[in-house]
Structure formats: C-alpha cells, structure tokens
C-alpha positions, 0 to 999 in steps of 0.5 A: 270384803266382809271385814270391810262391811262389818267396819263400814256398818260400825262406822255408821251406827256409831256416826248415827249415834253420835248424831242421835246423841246430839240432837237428844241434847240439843232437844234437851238444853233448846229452849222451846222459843226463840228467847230467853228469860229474864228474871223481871220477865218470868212472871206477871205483873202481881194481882192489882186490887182497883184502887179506891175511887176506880170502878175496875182495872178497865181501860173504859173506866179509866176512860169516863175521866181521861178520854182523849188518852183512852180513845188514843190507847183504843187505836194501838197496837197495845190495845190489840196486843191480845186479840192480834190474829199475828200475835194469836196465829204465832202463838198457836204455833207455839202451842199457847206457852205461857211465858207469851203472855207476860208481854201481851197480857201482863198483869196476873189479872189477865191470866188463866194460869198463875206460873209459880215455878219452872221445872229444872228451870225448863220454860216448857214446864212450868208450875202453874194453879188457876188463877181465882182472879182471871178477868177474862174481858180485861186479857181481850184489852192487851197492855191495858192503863193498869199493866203500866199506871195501877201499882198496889191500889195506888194509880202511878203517872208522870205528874207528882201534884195529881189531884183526882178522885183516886190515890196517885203517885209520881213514877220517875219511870214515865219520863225515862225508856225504864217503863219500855225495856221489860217487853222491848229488850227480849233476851237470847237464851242458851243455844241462841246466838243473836247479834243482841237479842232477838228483839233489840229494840232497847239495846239498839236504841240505848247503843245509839246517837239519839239516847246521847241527845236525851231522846227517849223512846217516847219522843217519837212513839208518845207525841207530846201534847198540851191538854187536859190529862183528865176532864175538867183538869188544868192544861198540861204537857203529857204525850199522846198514848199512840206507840205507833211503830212497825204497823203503821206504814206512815211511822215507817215513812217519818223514819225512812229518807230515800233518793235516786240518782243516777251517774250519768244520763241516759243515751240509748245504746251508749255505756251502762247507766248506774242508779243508785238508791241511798236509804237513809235511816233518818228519823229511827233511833234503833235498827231499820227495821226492828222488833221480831227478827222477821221484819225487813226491807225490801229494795227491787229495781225492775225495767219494763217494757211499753207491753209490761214484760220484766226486761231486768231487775235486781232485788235486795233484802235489808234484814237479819239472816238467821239459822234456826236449827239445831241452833239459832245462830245470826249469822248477817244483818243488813239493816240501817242503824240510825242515821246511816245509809245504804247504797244499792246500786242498779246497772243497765244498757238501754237496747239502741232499737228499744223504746219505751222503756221504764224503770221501776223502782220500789221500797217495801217494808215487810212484817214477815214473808209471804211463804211464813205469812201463807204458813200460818194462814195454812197451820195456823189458823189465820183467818183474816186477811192482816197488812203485813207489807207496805210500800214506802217509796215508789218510783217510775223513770222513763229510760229515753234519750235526755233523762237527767242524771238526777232522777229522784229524790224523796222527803228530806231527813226529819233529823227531830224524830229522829257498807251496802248489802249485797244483791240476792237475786237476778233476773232477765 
C-alpha cells in the first residue's frame, strides 16, 4: 500500500511538472495579443514635417480647401479610430500595448513613445524613448488625411496633374487595395492557428470573385463621386471618404439578400411546415461578417402566441469558433463567402386547438456578445452605451389555416456592390 502511495504521489508531481513546464512555455513563446507582426507593421509611419504651403498635419487644415472630403472623413469610423470607447475599452484590456497604435494612430506623430526595437523579438517588450514630436490633438484624429496622403513633405493623391498650393505626387496606391492591406490583413503569430489571419479582410477579398472582376476595396467602401477634390478646382472623378463597414447597419444591409420560404402551406394540425431562411451573402467581397473575430450573424425563428409566450424556436450563429487557451486554435467558420448562401431551416406542427399563432423571424448583425460587451463595461471601463447589434431583417407570419407557401422575401441581390451551419440551440 505504501509502495503504491509513494508512485501515486510521484506520478503526480511529475504530471504537474510536466504541466507546470508547459504552461511556462507556452507563457514564454504566447504572444501577449491575438496577432502577429509584420515587418511593414512593427513601427509607425515616420515623423511627417507639414509640407510647405500646409498649416499643419491637421485634418481641419486639410479641410479650409477639401471640405466635402473632410466633412465626410469626420463622420468615419477612421475619424473615431482613437477615441472609439470599443477601441479604448479592448485596448485597456490589453494593458495599452503599443504595437495597437500603429492601426489606430499610425503616424509617429501620433504617438508618446517611439518603438525602436523588441527584445528577444518579444511584442511585450519593447525598446522605446519619448517621442519629442508627440502631437497629442493630431492622435485624437485616428486615421487622420496624413496617415495616407503626407509622405516626406510632399501630399501623395489619385491625380498626377494636381494643381495646389502645396507639393503633390501621384501614388498608384490609391487606385489599388495596397493602400488598405497594412491595417486590414492582420497576420497570425506563433502559437495562433487562424483559417487566414485573425482580420482577413484582405486575404478574403483578394481569394474572392470580386478581385477577378477588377472590384477593388473602394468600389463599395469609397463611392465614386464627381466634384471638386478642392474648392474652386475643376470637377473630377474621385470617391467619397466614407469607409462605411461593420458599424453601419445600412452598409450590412446592401451586402445581405435574405428570403423565407416555406415548403408547404400551413394547415392546422396536419404534417410539419419547414421554413427555410436562405442568407445570401450578395453584395460583400469578403467573408460575412468580417474584421475582429468577435462579429457574427445571428438567425432565431421563434413561434409565439396571441399572449406572447415563446411556444419554440431554433437560433444559429454565423461565426468563426475559436479556442483561446493555451493556444488560439480556429477550429469552424460558419460565415457566408461572397456570393454564397445559407440555408437554415425551421421545422413545426401547428396544435389543431392552437389559434393565434405567429412566427418570428429574425436576422441580427453583432459586433461582439452581450457576456464580452457587459465584461468590458464591468473591467474595462466602458462607460458609454455604444451600438454593437443591429437587426437586419425581421419578419412576423401568421401560422393559420391557408398561409402561403411563400411567405417572404427581402431586397434582391445588388450584385454591383457587390453547406448550411448547424443549430445551436433549442427551446420550447
């Protein structure tokens, strides 16, 4: 008995060393975020001097002469890259590491700190002095007009026959998706086994149909528009400085075609009626939804009664699932590529003594759960209330004698800007 003890007890100092040893490595080799570095991303853009003829890097004095295109930039998500309580609340929980920044507020002008080196190559250590050119106004204007357009005191744009009060030069990258992929093609890092990245935006829209028809990002994101670039000048072709994505519910909408139908009519206590709700992912050129790995679709059917109890109902989630720890490991992804579909189907018997019955059904967009969104309210400093669900498509059909078997359908595809997941849950 006691020889039995003693190997039992050795067994299990040496298993919690064995896992002890692990987890160590794991610590070690982890990268402290949920991405990787690129080499064109492990510093900021360099300290830009205003170009002659400028008053400063300002987005306002950009403005005084390209006003449309800076009212436009002011309503962006862009503009609010910085001061986003989302952006400010995530970051906080990652204890203000630097490398977020580069995104966010990507000109060294923009930034306390000035990231020289890494450490063993470690991101949670880096090399840093003061930054004697912090301008702490211009970091409160996120993606501010310089981050893209001032290079070297020069101002860089679509055109090569500028005529302004400061230097120009054309930059090929404006009329291409180059000028997107630094921010929106977020690379894995050790340890991280995404299915492409944990912001693929880039990647999926480069894999995808629209890229073969000579779509670009700004197609949808940067609608073209004929008007003066700047006051007074001649009337050209350029593209509204919008980049309306997953904050707006209306963009998500324009990209989302959904139906419902159902396969046979719906007689009171006959055989099962199947709905079926086809989401077509008809107008995105990437992945929907896309971006931060939180985002999804949610789909719920729910049948309700004339007294408003839940009766049934189905719900599905269209997302990636991801394993965090020890490693983040993607292991499924339910969402639609562009031009594809998801059928969801809904299964049910009205009762033969059951009348005013209805079913609901309902298509969200989320930026992230309720559970994370309440966390960073709770940890994180989140103080403001900030939209982060929308409804996309709702619809409410009386389930009487007689209903036809086609019960809805939505928008038609807007192809110009342009194997079903399984149910998670269950109730009634």
């Amino acid at each position: 008995m006691r020889r039995l003890t003693s190997r039992t007890a050795l067994f299990a100092l040496v298993a919690a060393g064995v896992v002890g040893a692990l987890l160590l490595l794991v610590s070690i080799l982890k990268s402290p975020v949920i991405f990787g570095l690129r080499d064109d991303i492990k510093h900021a853009i360099p300290h830009q001097a205003v170009p002659e003829g400028v008053a400063s890097l300002s987005a306002e004095a950009c403005g005084v002469c390209h006003r449309e295109i800076y009212d436009e930039w002011k309503t962006s998500i862009h503009a609010q890259a910085f001061d986003d309580p989302l952006f400010q609340a995530y970051w906080r929980k990652d204890k203000h590491i630097w490398v977020c920044l580069n995104c966010h507020t990507p000109l060294q002008n923009q930034q306390p700190e000035v990231i020289t080196d890494l450490q063993g190559g470690r991101i949670n250590r880096p090399v840093s002095h003061p930054n004697p050119d912090f301008d702490p106004s211009l970091q409160r204007e996120g993606i501010t007009c310089a981050a893209c357009h001032v290079r070297d005191g020069v101002i860089l744009g679509p055109f090569g026959d500028s005529v302004a009060p400061h230097p120009t030069r054309y930059d090929a990258r404006f009329r291409s998706t180059e000028i997107c992929y630094t921010c929106h093609a977020v690379p894995s890092d050790r340890f991280q086994f995404y299915n492409g990245g944990p912001c693929a935006t880039f990647m999926e829209f480069e894999a995808g149909p629209y890229k073969a028809k000579g779509y670009i990002c700004q197609t949808c994101h940067m609608p073209e528009v004929e008007r003066p670039i700047a006051e007074g000048g001649p009337v050209r072709k350029g593209r509204r400085h919008l980049w309306r994505g997953g904050h707006d519910p209306d963009q998500i909408k324009r990209a989302l075609t959904v139906s419902l139908a159902a396969d046979r009519p719906v007689l009171t206590g006959a055989r099962r009626t199947t709905w079926t709700l086809t989401l077509t992912n008809s107008g995105a050129g990437h992945m929907l939804p896309t971006g931060d790995p939180d985002r999804y679709l949610l789909a719920e059917f729910e049948v309700v009664d004339a007294q408003g109890r839940v009766r049934a109902g189905q719900r599905m989630t269209l997302s990636r699932s991801i394993l965090w720890w020890p490693v983040i490991y993607e292991y499924a992804d339910t969402r639609i590529p562009p031009l594809a579909s998801r059928d969801l189907a809904f299964s049910y018997a009205v009762p033969i003594r059951d009348e005013g019955l209805t079913l609901h059904v309902r298509v969200s967009y989320h930026i992230l759960t309720e559970r994370a969104y309440a966390r960073l309210q709770r940890k994180y400093g989140l103080s403001v209330e900030v939209p982060h669900a929308f409804t996309l498509y709702e619809e409410r059909v009386p389930l009487r004698e007689g209903t036809p078997q086609r019960q809805a359908a939505a928008r038609p595809p807007r192809p110009r800007c342009a194997p079903s997941g399984e149910w998670t849950a269950w109730w009634g």
